[in-house]
C-alpha positions as CSV (number, residue, x, y, z in Angstrom):
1,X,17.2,-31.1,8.0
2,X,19.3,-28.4,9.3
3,X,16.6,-25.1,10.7
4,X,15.9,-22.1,8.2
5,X,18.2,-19.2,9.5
6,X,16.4,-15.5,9.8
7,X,17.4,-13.0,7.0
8,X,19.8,-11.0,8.8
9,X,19.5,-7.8,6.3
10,X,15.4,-8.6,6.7
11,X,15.0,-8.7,10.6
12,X,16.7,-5.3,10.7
13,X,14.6,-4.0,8.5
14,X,11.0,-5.4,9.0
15,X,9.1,-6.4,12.3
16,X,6.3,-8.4,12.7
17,X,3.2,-6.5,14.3
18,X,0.9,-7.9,17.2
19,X,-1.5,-8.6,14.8
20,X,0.6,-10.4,12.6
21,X,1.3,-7.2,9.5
22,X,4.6,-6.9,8.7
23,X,6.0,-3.2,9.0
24,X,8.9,-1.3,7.4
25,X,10.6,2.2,7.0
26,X,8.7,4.4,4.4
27,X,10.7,5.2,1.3
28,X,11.9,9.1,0.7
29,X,12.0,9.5,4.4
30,X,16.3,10.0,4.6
31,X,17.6,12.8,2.6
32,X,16.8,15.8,0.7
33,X,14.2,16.2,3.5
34,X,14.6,20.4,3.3
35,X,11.7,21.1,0.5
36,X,9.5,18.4,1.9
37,X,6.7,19.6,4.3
38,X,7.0,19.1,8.6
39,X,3.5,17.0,7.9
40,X,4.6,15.1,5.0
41,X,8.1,14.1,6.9
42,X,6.3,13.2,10.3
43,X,4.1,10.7,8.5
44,X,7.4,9.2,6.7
45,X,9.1,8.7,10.4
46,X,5.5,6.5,11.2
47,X,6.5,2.4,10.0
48,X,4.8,1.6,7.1
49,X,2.6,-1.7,6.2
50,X,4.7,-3.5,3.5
51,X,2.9,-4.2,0.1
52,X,0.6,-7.3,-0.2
53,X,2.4,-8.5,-3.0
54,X,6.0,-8.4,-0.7
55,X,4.7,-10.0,2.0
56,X,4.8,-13.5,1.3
57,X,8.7,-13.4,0.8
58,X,9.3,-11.0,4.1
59,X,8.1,-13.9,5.8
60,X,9.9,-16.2,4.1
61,X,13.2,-14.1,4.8
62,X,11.8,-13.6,8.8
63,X,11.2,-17.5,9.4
64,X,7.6,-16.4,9.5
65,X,6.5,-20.1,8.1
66,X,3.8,-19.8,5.9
């Protein structure tokens, strides 16, 4: 059998973390930043942990296995 190929949409967009998480962009965090607070907009630039219920198919999409 041929080897899975890597999601290339999904490894732009997700990284894997030293301890194995798998981290993402925040959502709201590229336009119609003006009425949203300096605190609120520095915490969406931070990568954010990808939902429980996403994960399994993230890794599926990064060649992560099981």
């Amino acid at each position: 059998m041929p080897k899975m190929k890597t999601h290339s949409g999904a490894k732009k967009r997700f990284k894997k973390s030293a301890t194995g998480k798998i981290r993402g962009r925040h959502a709201f965090s590229s336009h119609i930043l003006e009425k949203k607070s300096p605190k609120k907009k520095r915490n969406l630039a931070r990568p954010a942990q990808i939902a429980k219920v996403d994960v399994p198919n993230v890794r599926k999409l990064l060649g992560g296995g099981k």
